[in-house]
C-alpha positions in Angstrom: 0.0 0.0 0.0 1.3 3.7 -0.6 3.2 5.0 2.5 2.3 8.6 2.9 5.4 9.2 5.2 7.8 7.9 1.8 8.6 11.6 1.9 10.0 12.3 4.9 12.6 9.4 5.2 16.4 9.2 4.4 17.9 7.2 2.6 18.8 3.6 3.7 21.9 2.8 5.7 23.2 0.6 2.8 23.0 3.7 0.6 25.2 6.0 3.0 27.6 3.5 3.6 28.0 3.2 -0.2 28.0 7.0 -0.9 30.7 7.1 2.1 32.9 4.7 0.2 32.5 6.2 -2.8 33.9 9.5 -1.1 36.4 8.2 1.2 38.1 6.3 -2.3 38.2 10.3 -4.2 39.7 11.5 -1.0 42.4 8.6 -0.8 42.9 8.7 -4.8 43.2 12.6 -4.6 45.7 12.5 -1.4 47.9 9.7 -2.8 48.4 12.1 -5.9 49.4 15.4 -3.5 51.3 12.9 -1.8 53.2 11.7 -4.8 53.7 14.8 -6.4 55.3 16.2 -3.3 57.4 13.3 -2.9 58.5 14.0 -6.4 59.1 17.2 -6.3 60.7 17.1 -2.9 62.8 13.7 -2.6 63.1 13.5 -6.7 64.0 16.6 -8.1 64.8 18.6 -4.8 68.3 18.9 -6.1 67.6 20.4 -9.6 64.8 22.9 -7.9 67.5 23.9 -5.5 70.5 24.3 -8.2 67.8 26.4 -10.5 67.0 28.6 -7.3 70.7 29.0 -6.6 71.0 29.8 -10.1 68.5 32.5 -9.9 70.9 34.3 -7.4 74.1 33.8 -9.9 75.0 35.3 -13.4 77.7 34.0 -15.7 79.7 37.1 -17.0 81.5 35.6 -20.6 85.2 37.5 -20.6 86.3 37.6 -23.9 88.9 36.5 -25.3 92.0 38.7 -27.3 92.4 37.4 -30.9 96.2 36.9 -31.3 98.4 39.7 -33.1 99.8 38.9 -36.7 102.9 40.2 -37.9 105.2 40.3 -40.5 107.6 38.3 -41.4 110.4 40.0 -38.9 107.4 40.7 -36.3 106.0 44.3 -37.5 102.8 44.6 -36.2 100.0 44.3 -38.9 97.1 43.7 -36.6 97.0 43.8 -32.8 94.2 44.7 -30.0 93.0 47.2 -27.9 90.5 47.2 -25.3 87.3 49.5 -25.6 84.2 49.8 -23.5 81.2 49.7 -25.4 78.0 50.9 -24.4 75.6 48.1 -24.8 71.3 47.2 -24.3 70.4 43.5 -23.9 67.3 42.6 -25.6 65.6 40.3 -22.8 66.0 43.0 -20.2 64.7 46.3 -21.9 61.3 47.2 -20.9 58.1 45.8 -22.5 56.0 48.9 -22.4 57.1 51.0 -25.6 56.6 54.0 -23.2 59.0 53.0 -20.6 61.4 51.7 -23.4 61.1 55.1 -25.3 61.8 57.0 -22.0 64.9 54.6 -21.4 66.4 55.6 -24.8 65.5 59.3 -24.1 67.6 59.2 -20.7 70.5 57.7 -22.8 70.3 60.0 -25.9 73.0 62.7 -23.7 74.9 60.2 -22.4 75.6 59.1 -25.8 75.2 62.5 -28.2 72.8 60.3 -30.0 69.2 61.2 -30.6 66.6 58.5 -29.0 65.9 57.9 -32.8 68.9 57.2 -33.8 69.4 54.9 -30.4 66.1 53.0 -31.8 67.1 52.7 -35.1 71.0 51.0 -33.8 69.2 48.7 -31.7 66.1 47.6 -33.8 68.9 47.3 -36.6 71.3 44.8 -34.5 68.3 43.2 -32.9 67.4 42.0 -36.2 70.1 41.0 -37.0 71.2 39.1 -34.6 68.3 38.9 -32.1 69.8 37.0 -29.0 73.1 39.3 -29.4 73.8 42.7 -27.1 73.2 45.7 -29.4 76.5 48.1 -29.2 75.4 51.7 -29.3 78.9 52.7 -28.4 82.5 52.3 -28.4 85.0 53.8 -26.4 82.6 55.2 -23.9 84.7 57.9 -21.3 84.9 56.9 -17.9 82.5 58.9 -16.4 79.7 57.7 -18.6 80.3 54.4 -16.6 80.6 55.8 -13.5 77.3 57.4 -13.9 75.1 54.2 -15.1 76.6 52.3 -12.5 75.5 55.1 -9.8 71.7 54.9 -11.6 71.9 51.4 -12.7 68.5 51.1 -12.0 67.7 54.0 -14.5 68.7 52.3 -17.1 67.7 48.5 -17.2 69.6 46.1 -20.2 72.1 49.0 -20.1 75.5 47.9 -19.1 79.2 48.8 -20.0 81.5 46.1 -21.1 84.9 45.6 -21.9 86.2 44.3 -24.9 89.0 43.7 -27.1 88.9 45.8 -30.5 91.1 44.9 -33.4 93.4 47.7 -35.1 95.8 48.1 -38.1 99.5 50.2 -37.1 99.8 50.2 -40.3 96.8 51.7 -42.0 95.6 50.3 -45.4 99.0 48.5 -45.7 98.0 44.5 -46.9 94.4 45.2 -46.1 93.7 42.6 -48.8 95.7 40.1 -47.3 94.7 40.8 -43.5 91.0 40.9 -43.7 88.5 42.0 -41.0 86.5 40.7 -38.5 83.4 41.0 -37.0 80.4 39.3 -34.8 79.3 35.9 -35.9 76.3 35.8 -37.3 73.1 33.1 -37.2 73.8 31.5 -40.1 78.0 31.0 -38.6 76.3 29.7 -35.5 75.1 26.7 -37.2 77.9 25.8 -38.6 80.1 23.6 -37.2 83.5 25.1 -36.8 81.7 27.5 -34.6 80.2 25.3 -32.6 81.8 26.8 -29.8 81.2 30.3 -29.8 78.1 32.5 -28.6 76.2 35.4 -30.1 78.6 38.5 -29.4 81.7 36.8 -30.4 83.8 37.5 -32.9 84.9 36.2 -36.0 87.2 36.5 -39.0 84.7 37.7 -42.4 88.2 37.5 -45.0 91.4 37.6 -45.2 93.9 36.0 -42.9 91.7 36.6 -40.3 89.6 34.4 -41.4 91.6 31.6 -43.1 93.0 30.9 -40.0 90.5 32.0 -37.5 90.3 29.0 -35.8 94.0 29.6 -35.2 93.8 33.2 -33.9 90.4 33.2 -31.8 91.0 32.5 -28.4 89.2 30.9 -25.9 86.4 33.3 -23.7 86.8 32.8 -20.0 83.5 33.7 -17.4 82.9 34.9 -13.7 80.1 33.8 -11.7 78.9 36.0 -9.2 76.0 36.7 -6.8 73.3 39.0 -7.7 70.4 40.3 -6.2 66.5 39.9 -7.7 67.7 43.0 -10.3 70.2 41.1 -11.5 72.8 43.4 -10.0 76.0 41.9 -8.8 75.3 41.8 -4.6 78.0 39.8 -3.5 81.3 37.9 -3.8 82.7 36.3 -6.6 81.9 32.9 -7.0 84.0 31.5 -9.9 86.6 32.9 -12.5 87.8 31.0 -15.8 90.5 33.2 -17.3 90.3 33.7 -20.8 92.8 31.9 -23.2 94.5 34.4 -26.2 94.2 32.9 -29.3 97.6 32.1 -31.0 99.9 34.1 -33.1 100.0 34.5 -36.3 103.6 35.5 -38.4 103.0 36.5 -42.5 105.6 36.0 -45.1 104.8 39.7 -45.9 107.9 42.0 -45.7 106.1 45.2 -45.0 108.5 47.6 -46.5 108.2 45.5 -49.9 104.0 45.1 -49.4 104.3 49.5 -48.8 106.6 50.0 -51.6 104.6 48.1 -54.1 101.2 49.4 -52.6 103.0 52.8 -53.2 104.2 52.4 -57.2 100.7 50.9 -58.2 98.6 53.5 -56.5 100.8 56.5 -57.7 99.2 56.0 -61.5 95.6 56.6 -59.7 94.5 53.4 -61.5 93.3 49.9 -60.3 95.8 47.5 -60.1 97.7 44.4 -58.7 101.0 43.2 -57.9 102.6 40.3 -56.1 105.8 39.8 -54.9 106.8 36.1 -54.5 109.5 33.8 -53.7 109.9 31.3 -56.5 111.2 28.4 -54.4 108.4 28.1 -51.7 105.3 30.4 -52.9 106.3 32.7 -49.6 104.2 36.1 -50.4 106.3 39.0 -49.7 104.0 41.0 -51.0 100.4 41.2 -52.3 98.1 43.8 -53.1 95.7 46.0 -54.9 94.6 49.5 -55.6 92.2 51.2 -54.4 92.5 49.5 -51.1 90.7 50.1 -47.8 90.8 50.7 -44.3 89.8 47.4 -42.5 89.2 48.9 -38.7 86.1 50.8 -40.8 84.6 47.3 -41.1 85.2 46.0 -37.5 82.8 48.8 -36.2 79.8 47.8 -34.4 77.6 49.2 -37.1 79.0 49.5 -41.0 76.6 52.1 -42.1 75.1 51.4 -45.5 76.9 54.1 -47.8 80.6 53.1 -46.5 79.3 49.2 -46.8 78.4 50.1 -50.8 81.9 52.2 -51.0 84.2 49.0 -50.2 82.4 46.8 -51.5 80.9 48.0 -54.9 80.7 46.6 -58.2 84.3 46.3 -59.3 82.9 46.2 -62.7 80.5 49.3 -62.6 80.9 50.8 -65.6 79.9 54.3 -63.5 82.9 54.0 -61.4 86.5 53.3 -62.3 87.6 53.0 -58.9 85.0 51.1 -57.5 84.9 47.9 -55.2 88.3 48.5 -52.9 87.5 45.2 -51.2 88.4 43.4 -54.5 92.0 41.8 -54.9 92.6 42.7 -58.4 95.9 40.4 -58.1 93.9 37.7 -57.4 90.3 37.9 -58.0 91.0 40.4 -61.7 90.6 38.6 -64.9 92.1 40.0 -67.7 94.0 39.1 -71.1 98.0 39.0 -70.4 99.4 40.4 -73.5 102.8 39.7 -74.4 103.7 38.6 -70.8 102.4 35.4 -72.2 104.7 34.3 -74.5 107.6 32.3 -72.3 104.5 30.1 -72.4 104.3 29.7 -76.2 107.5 29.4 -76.9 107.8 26.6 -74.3 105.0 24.7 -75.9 106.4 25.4 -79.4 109.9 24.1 -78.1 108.8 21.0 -76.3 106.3 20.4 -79.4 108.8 20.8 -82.4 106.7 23.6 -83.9 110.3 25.5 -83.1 113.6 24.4 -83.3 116.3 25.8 -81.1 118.1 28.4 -83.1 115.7 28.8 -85.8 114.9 31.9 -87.4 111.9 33.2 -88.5 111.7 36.4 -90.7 109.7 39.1 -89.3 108.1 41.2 -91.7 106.3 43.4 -90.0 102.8 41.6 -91.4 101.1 37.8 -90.6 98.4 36.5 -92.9 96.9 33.6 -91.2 94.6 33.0 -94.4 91.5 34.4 -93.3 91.9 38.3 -95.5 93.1 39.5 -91.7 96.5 41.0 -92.4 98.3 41.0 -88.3 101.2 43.7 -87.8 103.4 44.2 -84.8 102.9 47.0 -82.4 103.9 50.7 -84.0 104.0 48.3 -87.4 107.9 47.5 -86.9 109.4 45.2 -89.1 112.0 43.0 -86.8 113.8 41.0 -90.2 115.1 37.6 -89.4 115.0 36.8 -85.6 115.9 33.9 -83.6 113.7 33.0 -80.0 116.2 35.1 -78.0 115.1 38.5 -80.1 111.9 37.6 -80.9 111.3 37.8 -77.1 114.1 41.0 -76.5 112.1 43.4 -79.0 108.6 41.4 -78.3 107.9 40.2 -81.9 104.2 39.5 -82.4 104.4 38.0 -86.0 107.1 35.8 -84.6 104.5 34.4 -81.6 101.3 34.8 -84.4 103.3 31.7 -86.7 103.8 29.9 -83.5 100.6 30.2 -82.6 99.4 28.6 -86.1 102.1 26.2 -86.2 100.6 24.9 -83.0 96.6 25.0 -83.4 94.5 22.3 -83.4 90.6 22.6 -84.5 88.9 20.5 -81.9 88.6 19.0 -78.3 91.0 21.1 -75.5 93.0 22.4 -78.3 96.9 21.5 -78.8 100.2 21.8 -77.1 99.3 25.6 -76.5 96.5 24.8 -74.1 98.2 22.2 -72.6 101.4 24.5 -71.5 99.1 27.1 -70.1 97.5 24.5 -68.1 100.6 23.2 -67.0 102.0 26.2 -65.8 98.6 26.9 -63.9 96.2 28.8 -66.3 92.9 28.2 -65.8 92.8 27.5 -62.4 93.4 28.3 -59.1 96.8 28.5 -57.4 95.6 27.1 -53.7 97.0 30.7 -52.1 95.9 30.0 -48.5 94.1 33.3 -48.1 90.5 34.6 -49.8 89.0 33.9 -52.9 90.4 34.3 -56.3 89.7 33.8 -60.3 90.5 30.5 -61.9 90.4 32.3 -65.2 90.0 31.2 -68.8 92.3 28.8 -71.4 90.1 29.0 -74.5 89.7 26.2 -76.1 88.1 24.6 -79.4 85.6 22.8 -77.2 84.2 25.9 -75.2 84.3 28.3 -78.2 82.2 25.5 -80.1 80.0 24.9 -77.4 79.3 28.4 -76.8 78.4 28.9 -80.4 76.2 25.7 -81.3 74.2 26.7 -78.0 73.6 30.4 -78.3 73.1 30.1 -81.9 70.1 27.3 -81.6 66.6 28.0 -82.4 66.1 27.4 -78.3 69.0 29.4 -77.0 67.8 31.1 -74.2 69.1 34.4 -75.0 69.5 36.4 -78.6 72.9 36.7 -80.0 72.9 40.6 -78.7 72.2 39.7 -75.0 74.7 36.5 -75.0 77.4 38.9 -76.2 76.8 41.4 -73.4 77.1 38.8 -70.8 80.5 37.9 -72.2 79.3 34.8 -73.6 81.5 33.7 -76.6 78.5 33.6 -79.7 80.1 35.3 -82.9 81.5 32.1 -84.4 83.3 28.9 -83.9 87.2 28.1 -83.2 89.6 29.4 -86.0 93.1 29.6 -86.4 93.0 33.1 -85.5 91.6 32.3 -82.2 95.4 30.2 -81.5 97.5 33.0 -82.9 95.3 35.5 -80.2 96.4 33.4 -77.8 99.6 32.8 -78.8 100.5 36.5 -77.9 98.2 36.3 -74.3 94.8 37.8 -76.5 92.0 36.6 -77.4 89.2 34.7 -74.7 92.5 34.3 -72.2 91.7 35.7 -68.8 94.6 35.6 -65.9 96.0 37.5 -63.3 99.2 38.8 -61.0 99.2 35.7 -59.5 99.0 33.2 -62.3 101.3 35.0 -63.7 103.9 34.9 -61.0 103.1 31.3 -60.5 104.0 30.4 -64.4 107.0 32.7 -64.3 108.0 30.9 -60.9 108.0 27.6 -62.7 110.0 29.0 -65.2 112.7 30.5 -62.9 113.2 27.3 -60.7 113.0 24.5 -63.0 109.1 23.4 -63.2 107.9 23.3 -59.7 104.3 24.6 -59.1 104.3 26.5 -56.1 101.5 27.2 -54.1 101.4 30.5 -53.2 100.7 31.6 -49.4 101.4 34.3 -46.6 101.3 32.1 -43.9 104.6 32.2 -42.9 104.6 30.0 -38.7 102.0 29.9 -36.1 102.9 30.7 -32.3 101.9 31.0 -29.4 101.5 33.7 -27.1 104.7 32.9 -25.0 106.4 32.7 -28.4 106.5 29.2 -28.7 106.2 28.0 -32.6 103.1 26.1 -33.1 103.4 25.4 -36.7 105.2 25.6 -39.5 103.6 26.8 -42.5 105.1 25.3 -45.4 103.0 24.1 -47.8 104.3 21.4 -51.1 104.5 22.5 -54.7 101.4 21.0 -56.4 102.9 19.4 -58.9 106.3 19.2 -61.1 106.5 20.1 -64.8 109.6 18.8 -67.0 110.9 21.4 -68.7 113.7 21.3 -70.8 116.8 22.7 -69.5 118.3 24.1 -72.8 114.6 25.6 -73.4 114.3 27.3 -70.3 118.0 28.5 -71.3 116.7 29.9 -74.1 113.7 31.8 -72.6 115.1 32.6 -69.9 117.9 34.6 -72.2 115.4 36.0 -74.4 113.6 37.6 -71.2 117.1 39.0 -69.8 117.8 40.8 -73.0 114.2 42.3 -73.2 115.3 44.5 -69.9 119.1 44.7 -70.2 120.1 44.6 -73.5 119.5 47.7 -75.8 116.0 47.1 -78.1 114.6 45.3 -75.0 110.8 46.2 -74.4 111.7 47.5 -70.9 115.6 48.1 -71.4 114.5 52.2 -70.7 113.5 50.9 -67.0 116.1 49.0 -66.8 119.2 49.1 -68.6 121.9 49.6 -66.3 120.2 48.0 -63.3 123.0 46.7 -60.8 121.6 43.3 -60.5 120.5 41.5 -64.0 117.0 40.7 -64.1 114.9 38.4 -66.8 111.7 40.6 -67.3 108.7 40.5 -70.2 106.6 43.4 -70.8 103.1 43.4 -72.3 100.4 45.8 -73.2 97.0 43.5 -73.6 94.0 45.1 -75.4 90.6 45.2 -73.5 87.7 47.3 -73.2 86.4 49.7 -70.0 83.2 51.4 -70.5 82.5 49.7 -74.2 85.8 51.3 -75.1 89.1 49.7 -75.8 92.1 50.2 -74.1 95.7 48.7 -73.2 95.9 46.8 -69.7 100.1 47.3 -68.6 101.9 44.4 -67.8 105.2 43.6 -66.2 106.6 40.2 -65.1 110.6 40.1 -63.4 112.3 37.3 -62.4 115.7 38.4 -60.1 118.5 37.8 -60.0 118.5 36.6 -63.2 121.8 33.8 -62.6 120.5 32.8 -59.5 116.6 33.7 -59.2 115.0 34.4 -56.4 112.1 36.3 -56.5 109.1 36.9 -59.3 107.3 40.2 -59.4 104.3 40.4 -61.3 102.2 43.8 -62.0 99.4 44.9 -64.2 97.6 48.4 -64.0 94.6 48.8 -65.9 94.2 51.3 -68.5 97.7 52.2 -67.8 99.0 51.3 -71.8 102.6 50.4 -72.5 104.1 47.8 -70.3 106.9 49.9 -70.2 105.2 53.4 -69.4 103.5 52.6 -66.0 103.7 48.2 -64.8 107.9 48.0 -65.6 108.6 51.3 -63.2 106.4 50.1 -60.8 107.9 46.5 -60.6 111.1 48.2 -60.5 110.5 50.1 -57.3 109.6 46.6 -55.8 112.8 44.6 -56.8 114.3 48.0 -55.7 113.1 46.9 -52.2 114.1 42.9 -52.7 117.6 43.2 -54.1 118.4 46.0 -52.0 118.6 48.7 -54.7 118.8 52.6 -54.5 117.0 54.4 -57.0 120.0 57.2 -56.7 122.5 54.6 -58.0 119.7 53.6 -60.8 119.8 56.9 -62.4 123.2 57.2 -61.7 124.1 54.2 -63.9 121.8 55.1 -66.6 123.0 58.7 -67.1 126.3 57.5 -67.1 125.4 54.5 -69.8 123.7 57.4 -71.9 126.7 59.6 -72.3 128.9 56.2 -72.9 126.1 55.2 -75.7 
């Protein structure tokens, strides 16, 4: 029957005892979870928690590390340090708030004579850059600046002075080329393995020397640990120091009164140019250069503003600017046609081919024709008559090198025993120089010229004959004997430079060894100690024939010394013999043609020791502009005064 009282009655004891359970399980489930989780925490990872709050109360302070100096090769400074205090803002601790931020920069702007703009604009600019990195708004900040911040530290939060080692040049522009510049590694350097080391802020070599051997000449950062309060402001004693490590020494092969004497002759034409000064029985550099050239220490500058950025490193081939891109090394990076310079080379390959017989004669007559209706003449159209090797090199014959040049082309594949001498002697590729980039330049060849033709003359060549031409692409025609006999007198599609040059003319002055040029002379350490030895192997050996390079070698010494020689006005009379070829290459600047200046010295000539190569652009005659300045460089080798020079040569023109 229905109980009216169902209403008022609770629930059964069965059902609280179950809801009871059901509660007293959560509680134990949810108390063995605190429980746990304490234990964890506690017992666990107690020891990390505690280390991380310790660390809260200690900052790591990197001290950096000097680079080491590099000298000379008698230990004239080229590069050494100096410390600098640099004003600098750390991203994580600026204020948030733009306002706070913008008053920060406003309290800073007198400090620095900077507006709070141009504060901004540094650090949004090295921020992006490299965003984990202090921004540097100053360098070589005066002492009271830092006695002020550190009396209002908390003024200026992320603001801190630091000290650290700047790199500078005694010596000015001297071997800029060679030394290089460094700066702060960037994101893209951090992922690369030989960096793995390093932090944002550090510094690294960007070219030269300084960065060829970087890994030698960074040193390794030390760091101090010390106490700080919740600002991050050190509040108490030092905890731990690591010292920093200097990075080793470095000692050039450079001798700096040869490097400023050649940097001196080439620049004194105002023209671009390069030069190299080398020893022919190791590669040692003792000298290397170009013109224009640059102050490095404007590159190792916090911030490189945009305009002097675009002054160094222009277009060196801006048709606007003939003295553009100072940053390029025109002795090794420059490409141009090598003129007469190039014909030891050609008559080496017509020697060792048969295409010339020692003591042959070949009647100049002051015209070639090759057979094509293109009638060739020599320079000034002189007439030479009948000439052996030995003349034809002394007065620079160019229809004696033109029949050469036929007598030795072949119509197809990498061409004949032309190409292959020029490749030998290290045309058309790289030297190995141990320091920045350079130009492999250009052996033409049957093959390439052919190549280039049937391609850019197709029905799908991707360019029109007009825009392949501009781009230096080789469309007009296919190989011809013409194309042999150009570069039988260093014309034509051939492309070298200093370098090549002196590495060729090396071979020639030691008996066939392929040196591989390079400036590092020793590494050592800061104590002195010598690390290394830098002394690298020729790369290879070529067999020439003694009584050949006899006969070249003769031919080159009467070019300079003997009356009728190409360069006997810069050097007849010189006290120490010298075996030296002129040339005067024809190229174009601006759509116009013009004559690139060559001169190539071996000296002593009995007994040679050194090669000096120089070409100045648009500076005509090899013997007008390239011969003088090689001159004043083997003045500084062989020890030379230019007082006894002219001394000699008046006297020799009143005996004449």
């Amino acid at each position: 029957m229905f109980d009216p009282q169902w209403r008022q009655r609770g629930p059964s004891p069965a059902q609280l005892q179950l809801r009871v359970a059901v509660m007293a399980g959560l509680a134990l489930v949810l108390f063995t979870v605190i429980f746990f989780r304490l234990w964890y925490l506690q017992v666990l990872s107690g020891e990390s928690y505690r280390a991380q709050a310790e660390n809260n109360r200690v900052r790591e302070f990197t001290v950096q590390a000097p680079r080491g100096i590099i000298t000379d090769r008698d230990g004239e400074p080229l590069v050494t340090n100096r410390t600098a205090l640099e004003l600098q803002v750390k991203a994580d601790e600026l204020p948030e708030r733009p306002a706070k931020r913008r008053r920060l920069f406003e309290r800073l702007a007198p400090l620095t004579r900077k507006s709070p703009e141009e504060i901004r604009k540094t650090v949004r600019e090295q921020f992006k850059e490299l965003p984990s990195s202090p921004a540097t708004i100053q360098r070589d900040v005066p002492y009271e600046t830092v006695y002020y911040l550190r009396e209002n530290q908390r003024r200026f939060p992320g603001v801190s002075v630091e000290r650290v080692y700047v790199r500078q040049y005694p010596q000015g522009d001297l071997a800029a080329h060679i030394l290089g510049y460094v700066r702060e590694v960037d994101a893209e350097e951090l992922e690369d393995p030989r960096f793995d080391t390093l932090r944002p802020g550090d510094y690294v070599g960007k070219a030269g020397v300084e960065h060829s051997y970087d890994s030698l000449l960074r040193g390794v950062n030390g760091a101090t640990r010390v106490q700080v309060d919740a600002s991050g402001n050190p509040s108490g004693r030092t905890l731990t120091e690591r010292d920093p490590r200097q990075g080793n020494d470095l000692v050039l092969s450079i001798d700096t009164d040869v490097q400023r004497a050649g940097q001196s002759a080439i620049s004194s034409f105002g023209l671009p140019g390069g030069f190299v000064a080398m020893n022919v029985r190791n590669g040692e550099l003792l000298a290397i250069g170009s013109t224009p050239s640059y102050d490095p220490s404007l590159l190792g500058r916090p911030t490189v503003p945009t305009s002097v950025a675009r002054q160094i490193f222009g277009d060196p081939k801006d048709p606007e600017a003939s003295t553009s891109a100072p940053a390029f090394n025109r002795a090794t990076q420059g490409e141009y046609p090598a003129g007469s310079t190039f014909k030891p080379v050609t008559a080496l390959a017509a020697l060792d081919s048969d295409k010339l017989e020692l003591g042959e004669i070949i009647n100049d007559t002051g015209s070639y024709d090759p057979g094509d209706g293109n009638i060739l003449k020599n320079a000034g159209d002189a007439v030479n008559g009948p000439i052996d090797l030995r003349d034809a090199l002394r007065v620079s014959s160019d229809i004696f090198f033109y029949i050469l040049g036929a007598r030795m082309n072949v119509d197809e594949g990498e061409g004949g025993p032309l190409q292959d001498w020029a490749r030998l002697l290290g045309f058309g590729d790289t030297t190995g120089i141990d320091v920045g980039t350079e130009a492999a330049g250009r052996v033409p060849t049957p093959q390439d010229r052919n190549e280039h033709f049937k391609e850019n003359t197709s029905p799908d060549s991707p360019c029109g004959e007009e825009v392949c031409i501009e781009k230096g692409e080789i469309t007009d025609r296919p190989w011809s004997i013409g194309d042999n006999i150009n570069l039988a007198v260093g014309q034509g599609d051939l492309l070298t430079n200093p370098l090549q040059m002196a590495v060729s003319y090396a071979a020639l002055a030691n008996g066939g060894d392929i040196v591989r040029p390079h400036v590092g002379l020793r590494v050592e350490d800061p104590s002195g100690r010598v690390v290394q030895e830098i002394e690298p192997a020729p790369r290879r050996h070529v067999e020439i024939d003694p009584t050949a390079r006899t006969a070249v070698m003769e031919g080159l010494r009467a070019a300079a010394m003997e009356p009728g020689g190409t360069s006997y006005n810069v050097f007849g009379g010189y006290p120490v013999e010298i075996a030296g070829k002129t040339g005067t290459a024809e190229t174009f600047f601006q759509g116009r043609p013009y004559d690139q200046s060559w001169f190539v010295a071996v000296a002593p000539y009995d007994n040679p020791k050194y090669v000096v190569a120089v070409t100045i652009e648009r500076g005509g005659f090899g013997a007008d502009t390239a011969a003088p300045a090689a001159r004043q460089i083997l003045n500084e080798l062989l020890d030379v005064k230019e007082e006894k020079i002219e001394q000699v040569q008046a006297d020799q023109a009143v005996y004449e």
